[in-house]
C-alpha positions in Angstrom: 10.4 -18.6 -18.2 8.9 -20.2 -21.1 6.0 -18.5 -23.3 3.8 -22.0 -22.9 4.1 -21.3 -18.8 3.5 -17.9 -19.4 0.3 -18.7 -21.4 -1.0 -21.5 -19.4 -0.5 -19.2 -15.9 -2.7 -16.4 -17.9 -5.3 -18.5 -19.9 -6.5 -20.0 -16.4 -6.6 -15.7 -14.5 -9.4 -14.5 -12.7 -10.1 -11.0 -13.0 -11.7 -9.1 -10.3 -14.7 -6.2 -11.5 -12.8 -3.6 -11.9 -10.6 -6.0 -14.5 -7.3 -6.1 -12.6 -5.5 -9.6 -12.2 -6.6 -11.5 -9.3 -4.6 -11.3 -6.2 -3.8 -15.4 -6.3 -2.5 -14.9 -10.1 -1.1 -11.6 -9.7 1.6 -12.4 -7.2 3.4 -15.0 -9.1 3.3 -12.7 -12.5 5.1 -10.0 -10.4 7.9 -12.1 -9.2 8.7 -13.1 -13.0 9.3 -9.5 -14.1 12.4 -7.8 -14.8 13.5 -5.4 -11.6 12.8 -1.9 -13.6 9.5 -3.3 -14.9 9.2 -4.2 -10.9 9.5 -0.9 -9.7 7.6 0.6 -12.3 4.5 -1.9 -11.2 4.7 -1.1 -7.6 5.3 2.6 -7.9 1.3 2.8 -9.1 -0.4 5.2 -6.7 -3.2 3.2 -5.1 -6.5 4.7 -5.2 -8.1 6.2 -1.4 -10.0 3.5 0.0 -13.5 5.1 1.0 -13.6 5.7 4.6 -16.6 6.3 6.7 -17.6 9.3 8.7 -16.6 7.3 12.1 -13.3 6.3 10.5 -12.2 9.7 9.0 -12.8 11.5 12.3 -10.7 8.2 14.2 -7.7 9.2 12.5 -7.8 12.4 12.3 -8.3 12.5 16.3 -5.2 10.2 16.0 -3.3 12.9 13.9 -3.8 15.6 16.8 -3.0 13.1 19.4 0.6 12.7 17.8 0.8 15.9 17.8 0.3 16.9 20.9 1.9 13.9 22.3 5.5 15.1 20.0 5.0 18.9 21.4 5.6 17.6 25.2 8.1 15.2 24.3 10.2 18.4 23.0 9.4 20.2 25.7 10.1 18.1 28.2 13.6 17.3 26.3 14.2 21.2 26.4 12.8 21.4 30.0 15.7 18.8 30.8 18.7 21.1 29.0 18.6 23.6 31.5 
């Protein structure tokens, strides 16, 4: 790709508040990079995203659900052995 593409792609980006690339300008700059510098971009750990009350206690009622829904699935396969 040429530097004047390059230039003319970033000269026009919107940055959002907390100064990353805008999604609509972002996307294109990824696909242009080189596949280490690729991985290295998208292997970032993403920040929590704030959850309320009502939310935190959704999933983790969905957490003990799987649970408990995996414990009689194994039982009943063992139940089924003998």
């Amino acid at each position: 790709m040429s530097t004047e593409a390059t230039s003319t792609r970033t000269a026009h980006a919107r940055t959002e508040p907390d100064g990353r690339l805008s999604d609509d300008v972002e996307q294109p700059l990824i696909m242009d990079l080189e596949r280490d510098q690729f991985v290295a971009e998208t292997s970032r750990p993403v920040a929590r995203a704030p959850l309320s009350a009502r939310a935190s206690a959704g999933l983790w009622a969905l957490r003990v659900f799987v649970v408990l829904v995996s414990l009689m699935v194994i039982y009943t396969f063992i139940a089924q052995l003998r």
